[in-house]
N, CA, C and O of each residue as an XYZ file, in Angstrom:
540
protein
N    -130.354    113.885     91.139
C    -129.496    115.040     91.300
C    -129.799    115.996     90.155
O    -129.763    115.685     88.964
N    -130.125    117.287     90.685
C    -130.317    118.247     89.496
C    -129.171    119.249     89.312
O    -128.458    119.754     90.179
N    -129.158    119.441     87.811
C    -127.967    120.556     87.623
C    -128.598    121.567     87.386
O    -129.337    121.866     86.448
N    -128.138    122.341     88.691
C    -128.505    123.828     88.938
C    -127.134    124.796     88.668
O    -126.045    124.847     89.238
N    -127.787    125.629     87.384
C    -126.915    127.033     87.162
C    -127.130    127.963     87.702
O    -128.261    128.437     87.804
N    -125.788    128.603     88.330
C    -126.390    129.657     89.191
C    -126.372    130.969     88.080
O    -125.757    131.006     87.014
N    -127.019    131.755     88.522
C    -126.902    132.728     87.489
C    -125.914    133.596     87.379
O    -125.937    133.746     88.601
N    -124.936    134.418     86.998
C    -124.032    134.984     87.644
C    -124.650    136.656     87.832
O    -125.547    137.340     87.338
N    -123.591    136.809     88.836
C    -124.151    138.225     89.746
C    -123.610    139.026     88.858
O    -122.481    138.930     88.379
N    -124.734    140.137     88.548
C    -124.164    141.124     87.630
C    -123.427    142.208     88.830
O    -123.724    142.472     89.995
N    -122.713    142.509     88.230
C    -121.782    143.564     88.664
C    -122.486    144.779     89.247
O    -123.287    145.439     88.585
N    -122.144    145.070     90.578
C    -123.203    146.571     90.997
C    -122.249    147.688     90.686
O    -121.023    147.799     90.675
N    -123.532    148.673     90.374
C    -122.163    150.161     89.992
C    -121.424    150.648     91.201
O    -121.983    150.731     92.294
N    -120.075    150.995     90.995
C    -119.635    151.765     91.672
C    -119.832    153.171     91.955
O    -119.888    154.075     91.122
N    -119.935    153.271     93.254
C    -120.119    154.657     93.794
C    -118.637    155.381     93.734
O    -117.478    155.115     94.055
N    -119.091    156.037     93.365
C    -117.836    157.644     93.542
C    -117.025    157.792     94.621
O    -117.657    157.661     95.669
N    -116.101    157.970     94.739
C    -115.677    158.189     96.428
C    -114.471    159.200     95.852
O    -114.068    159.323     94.696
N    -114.039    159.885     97.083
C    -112.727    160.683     97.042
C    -111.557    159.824     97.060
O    -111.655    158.874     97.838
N    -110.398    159.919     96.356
C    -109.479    159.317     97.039
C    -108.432    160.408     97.081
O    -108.654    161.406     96.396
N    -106.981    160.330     98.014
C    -106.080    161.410     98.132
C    -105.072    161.137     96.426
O    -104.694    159.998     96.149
N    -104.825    162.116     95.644
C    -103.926    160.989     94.650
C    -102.846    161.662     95.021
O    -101.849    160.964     94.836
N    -102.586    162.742     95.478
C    -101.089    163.261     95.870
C    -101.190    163.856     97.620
O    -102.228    163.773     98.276
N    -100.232    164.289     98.010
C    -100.589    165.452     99.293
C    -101.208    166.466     98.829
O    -100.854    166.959     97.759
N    -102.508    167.091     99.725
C    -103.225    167.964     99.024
C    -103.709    167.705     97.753
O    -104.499    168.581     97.399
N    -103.553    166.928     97.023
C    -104.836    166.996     95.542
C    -105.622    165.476     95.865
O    -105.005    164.427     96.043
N    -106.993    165.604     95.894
C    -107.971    164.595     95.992
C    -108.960    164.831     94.842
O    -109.078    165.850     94.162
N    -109.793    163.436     94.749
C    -110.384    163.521     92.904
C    -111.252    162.496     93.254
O    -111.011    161.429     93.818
N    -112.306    162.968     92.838
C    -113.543    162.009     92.692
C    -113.338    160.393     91.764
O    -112.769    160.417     90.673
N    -113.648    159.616     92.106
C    -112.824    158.603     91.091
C    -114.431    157.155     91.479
O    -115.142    156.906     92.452
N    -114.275    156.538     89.890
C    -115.177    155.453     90.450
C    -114.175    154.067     90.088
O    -114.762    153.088     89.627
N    -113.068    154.004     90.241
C    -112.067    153.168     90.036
C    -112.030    152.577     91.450
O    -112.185    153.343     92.402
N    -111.791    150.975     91.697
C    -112.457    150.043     92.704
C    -111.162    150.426     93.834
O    -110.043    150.862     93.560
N    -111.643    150.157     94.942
C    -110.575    150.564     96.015
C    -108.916    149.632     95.776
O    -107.789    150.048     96.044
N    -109.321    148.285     95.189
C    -108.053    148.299     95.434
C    -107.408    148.067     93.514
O    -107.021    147.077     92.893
N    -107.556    149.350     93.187
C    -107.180    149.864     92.312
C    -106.470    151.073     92.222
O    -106.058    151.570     91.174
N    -106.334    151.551     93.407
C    -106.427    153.088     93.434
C    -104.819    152.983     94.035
O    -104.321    154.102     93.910
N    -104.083    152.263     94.492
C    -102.982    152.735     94.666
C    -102.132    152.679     92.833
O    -101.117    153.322     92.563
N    -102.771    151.895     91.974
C    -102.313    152.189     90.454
C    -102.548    153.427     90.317
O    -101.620    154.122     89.904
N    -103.890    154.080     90.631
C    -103.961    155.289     90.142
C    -103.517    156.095     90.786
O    -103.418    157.151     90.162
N    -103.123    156.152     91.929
C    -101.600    156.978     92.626
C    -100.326    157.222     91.734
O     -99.723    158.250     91.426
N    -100.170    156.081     91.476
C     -98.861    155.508     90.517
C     -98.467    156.253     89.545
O     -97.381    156.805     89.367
N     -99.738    156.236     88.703
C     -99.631    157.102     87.638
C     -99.876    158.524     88.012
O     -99.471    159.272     87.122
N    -100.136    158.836     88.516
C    -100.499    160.744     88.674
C     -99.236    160.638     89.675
O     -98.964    161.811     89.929
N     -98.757    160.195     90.042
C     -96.758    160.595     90.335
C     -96.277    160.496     89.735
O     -95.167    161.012     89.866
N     -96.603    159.646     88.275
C     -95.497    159.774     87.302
C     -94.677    158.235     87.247
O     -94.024    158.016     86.227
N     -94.704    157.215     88.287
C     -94.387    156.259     88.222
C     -94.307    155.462     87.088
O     -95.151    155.600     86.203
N     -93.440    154.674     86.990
C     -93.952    153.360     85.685
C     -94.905    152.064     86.079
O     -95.023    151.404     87.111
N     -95.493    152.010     84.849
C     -96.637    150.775     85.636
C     -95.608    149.682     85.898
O     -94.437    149.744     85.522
N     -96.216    148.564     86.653
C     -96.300    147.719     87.288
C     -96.177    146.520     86.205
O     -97.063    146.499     85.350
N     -95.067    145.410     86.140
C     -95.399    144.627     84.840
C     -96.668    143.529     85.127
O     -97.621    143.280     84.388
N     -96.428    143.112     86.111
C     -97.304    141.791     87.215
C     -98.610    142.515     87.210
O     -99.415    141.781     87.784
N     -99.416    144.061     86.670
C    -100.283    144.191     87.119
C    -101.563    143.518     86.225
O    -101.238    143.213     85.078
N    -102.815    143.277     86.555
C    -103.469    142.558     85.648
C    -103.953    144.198     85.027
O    -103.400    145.214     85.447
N    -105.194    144.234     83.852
C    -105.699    144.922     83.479
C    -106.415    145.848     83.837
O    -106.373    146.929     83.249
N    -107.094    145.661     84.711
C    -107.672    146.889     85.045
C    -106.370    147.559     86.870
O    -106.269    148.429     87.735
N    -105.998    146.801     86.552
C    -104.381    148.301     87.385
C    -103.845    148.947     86.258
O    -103.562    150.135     86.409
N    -103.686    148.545     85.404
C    -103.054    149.058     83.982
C    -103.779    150.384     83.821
O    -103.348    151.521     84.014
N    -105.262    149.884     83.329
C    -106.488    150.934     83.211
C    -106.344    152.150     84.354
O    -106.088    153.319     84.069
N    -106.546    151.670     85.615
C    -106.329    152.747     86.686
C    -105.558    153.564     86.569
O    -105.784    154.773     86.525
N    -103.862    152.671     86.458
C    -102.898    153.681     86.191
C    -102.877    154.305     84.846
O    -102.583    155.439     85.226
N    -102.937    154.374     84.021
C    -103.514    154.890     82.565
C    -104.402    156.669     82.842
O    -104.247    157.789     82.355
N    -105.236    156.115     83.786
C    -106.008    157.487     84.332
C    -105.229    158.446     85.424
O    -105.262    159.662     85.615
N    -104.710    157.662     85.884
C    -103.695    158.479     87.000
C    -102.874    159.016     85.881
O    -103.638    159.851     85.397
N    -101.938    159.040     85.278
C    -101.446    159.491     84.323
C    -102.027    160.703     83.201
O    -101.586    161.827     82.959
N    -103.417    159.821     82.538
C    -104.129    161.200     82.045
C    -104.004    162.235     82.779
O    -103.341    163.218     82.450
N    -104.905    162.063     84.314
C    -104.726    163.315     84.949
C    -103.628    164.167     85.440
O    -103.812    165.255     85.984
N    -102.516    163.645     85.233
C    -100.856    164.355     85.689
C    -100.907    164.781     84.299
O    -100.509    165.945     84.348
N    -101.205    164.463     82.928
C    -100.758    165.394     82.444
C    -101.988    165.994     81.841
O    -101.744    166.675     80.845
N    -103.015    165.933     82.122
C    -104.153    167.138     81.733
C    -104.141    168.205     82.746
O    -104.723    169.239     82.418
N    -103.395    168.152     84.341
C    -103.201    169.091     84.833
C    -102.084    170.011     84.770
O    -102.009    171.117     85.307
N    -100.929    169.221     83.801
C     -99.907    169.542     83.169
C    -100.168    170.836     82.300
O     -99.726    171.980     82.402
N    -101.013    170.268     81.442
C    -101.414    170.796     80.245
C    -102.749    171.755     80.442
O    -103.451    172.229     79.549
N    -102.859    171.866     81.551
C    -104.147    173.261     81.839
C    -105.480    172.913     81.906
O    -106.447    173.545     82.331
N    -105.353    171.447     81.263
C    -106.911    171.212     81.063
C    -108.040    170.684     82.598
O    -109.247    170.608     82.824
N    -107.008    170.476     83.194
C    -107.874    170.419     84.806
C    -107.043    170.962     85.701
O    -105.829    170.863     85.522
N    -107.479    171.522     86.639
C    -107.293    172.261     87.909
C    -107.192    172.081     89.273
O    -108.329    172.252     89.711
N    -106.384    171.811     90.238
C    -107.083    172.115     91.407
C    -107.444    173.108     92.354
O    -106.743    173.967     92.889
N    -108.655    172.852     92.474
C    -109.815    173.851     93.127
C    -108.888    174.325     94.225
O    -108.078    173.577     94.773
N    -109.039    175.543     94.507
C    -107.853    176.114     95.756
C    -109.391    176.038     97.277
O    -109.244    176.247     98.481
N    -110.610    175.688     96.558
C    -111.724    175.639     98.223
C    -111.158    174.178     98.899
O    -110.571    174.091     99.977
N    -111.469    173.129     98.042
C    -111.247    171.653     98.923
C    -110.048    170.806     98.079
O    -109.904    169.584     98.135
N    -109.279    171.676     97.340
C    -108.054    170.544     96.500
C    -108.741    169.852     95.780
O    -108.419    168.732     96.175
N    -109.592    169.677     94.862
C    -110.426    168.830     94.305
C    -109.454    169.124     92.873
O    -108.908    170.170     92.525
N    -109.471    167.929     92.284
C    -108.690    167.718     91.290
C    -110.385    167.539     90.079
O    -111.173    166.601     90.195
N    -110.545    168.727     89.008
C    -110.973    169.255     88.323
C    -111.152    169.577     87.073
O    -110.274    170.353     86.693
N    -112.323    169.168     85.848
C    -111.999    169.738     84.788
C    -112.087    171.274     84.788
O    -112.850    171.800     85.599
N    -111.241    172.172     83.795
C    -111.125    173.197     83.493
C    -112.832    173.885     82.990
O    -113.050    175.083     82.808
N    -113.758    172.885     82.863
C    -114.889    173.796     82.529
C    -115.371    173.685     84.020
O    -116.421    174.326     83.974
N    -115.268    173.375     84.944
C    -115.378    173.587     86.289
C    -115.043    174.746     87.120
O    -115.699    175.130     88.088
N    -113.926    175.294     86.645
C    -112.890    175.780     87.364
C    -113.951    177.208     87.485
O    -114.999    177.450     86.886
N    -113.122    178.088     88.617
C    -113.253    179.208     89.170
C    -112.820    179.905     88.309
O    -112.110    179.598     87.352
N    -113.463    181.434     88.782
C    -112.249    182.434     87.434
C    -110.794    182.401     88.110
O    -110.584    182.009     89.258
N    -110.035    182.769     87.413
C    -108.207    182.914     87.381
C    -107.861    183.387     88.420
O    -107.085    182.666     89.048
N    -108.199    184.616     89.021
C    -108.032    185.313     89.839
C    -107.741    184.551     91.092
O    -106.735    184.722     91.781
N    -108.720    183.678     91.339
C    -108.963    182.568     92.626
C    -107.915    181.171     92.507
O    -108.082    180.338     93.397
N    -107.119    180.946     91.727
C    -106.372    179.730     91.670
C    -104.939    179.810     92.641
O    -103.902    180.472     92.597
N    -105.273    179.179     93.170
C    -103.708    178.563     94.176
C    -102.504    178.401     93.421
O    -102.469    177.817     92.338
N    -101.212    179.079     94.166
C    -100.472    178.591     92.888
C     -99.133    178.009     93.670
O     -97.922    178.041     93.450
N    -100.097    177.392     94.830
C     -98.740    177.066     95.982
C     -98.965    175.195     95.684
O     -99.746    174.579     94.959
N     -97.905    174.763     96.600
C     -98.499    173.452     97.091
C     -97.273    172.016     95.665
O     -96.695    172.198     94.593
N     -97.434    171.054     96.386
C     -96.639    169.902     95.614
C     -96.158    170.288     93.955
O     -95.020    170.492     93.531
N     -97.440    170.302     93.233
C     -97.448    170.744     91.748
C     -97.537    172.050     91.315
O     -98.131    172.223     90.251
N     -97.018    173.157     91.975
C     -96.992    174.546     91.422
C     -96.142    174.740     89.992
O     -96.127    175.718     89.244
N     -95.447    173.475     89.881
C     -94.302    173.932     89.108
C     -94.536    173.264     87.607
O     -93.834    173.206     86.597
N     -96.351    172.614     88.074
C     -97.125    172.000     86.733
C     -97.318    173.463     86.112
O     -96.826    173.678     85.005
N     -97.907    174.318     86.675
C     -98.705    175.681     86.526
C     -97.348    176.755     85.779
O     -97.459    177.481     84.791
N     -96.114    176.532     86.644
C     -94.685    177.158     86.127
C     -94.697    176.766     83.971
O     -94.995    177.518     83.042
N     -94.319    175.580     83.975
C     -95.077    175.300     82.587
C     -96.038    175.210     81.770
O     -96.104    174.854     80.593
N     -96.704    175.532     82.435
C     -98.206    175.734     81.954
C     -98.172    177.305     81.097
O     -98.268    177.525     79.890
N     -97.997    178.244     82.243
C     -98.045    179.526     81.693
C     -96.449    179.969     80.738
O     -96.555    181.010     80.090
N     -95.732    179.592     80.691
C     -94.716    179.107     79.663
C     -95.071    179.216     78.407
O     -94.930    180.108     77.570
N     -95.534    178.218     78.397
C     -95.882    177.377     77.035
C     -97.329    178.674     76.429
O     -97.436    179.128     75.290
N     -98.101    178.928     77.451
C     -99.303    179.775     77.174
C     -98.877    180.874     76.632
O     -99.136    181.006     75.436
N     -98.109    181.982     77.327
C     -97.829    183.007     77.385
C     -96.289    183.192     77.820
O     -95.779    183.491     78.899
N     -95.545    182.784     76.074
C     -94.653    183.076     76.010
C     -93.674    184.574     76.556
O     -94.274    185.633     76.375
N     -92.050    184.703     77.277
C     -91.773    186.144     77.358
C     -91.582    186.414     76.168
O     -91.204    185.650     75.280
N     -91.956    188.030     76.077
C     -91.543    188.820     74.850
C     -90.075    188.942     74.301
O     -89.173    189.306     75.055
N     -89.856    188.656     73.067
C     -89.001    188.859     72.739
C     -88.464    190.146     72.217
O     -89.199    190.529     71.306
N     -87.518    190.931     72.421
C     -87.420    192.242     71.816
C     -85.724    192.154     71.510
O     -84.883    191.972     72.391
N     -85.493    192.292     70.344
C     -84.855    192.723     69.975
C     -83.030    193.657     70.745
O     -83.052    194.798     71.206
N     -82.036    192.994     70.687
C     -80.957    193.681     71.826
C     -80.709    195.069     71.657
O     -80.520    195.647     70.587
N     -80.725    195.608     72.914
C     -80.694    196.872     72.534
C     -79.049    197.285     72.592
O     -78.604    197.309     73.740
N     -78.155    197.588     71.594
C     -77.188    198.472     72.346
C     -76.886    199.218     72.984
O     -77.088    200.329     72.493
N     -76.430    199.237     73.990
C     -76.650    201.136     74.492
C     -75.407    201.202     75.422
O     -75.531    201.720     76.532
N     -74.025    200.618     74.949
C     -72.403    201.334     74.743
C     -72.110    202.482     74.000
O     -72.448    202.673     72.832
N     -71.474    203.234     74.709
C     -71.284    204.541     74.094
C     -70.320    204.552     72.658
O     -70.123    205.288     71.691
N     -69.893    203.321     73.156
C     -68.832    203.237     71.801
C     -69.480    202.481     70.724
O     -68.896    202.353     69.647
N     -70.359    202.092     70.875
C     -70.560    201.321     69.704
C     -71.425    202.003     68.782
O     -72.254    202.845     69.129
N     -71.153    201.505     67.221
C     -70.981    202.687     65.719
C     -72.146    202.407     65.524
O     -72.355    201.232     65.828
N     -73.270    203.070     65.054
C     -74.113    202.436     64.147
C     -74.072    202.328     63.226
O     -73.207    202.934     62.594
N     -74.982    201.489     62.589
C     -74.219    200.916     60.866
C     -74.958    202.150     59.859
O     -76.150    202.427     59.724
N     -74.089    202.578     59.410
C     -74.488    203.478     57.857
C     -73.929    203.102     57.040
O     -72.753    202.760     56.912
N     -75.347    203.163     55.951
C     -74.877    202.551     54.107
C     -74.061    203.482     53.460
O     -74.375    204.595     53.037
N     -72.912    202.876     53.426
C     -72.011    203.758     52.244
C     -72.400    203.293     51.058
O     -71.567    202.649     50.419
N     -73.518    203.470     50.581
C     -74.084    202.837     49.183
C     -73.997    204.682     48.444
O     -74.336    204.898     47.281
């Protein structure tokens, strides 16, 4: 009887595929299919999973990055195919969608960017004195 080691199978790369992570926003992802409802999880905002092993953790970890790098301006989705996007990707400004599930990421976004002006109250009652220095 001989002892035969098998060799072990190295791991093949994963191919890229689309997956949906919200209604309307889809994202290129090489995270394994049945990983990808973690990474749903997290780009809704969900809490992880305690029972999940490590790489659901990992998945959801990225679902998350991307809810809040689209939070935070740094990726986009493309208004041609919903493609969920880094910002050095993106279209000029002019062309961005500002409808759809997460518009109200974009509501804080430009907030935080481009604060309203503040000016100063204006009075403008007829009765009211203006102040002069009796100095």
């Amino acid at each position: 009887m001989t002892n035969t080691l098998k060799r072990p199978e190295t791991p093949q790369r994963q191919t890229e595929v689309v997956i949906e992570l919200a209604q309307g926003v889809l994202a290129h992802t090489k995270v394994p299919v049945v990983n990808h409802s973690a990474l749903r999880s997290g780009f809704a905002g969900q809490p992880a999973n305690p029972r999940w092993n490590a790489t659901k953790v990992v998945a959801w970890k990225t679902g998350r990055q991307w809810r809040s790098a689209l939070a935070q301006g740094s990726m986009v989705v493309r208004p041609t195919d919903s493609m969920l996007i880094p910002i050095a990707e993106q279209i000029p400004q002019r062309h961005l969608r500002l409808e759809g599930p997460f518009c109200f990421l974009w509501d804080s976004l430009n907030r935080r960017t481009h604060p309203p002006a503040t000016h100063p109250p204006q009075n403008t009652s007829p009765l009211a004195k203006p102040l002069v220095d009796q100095g």
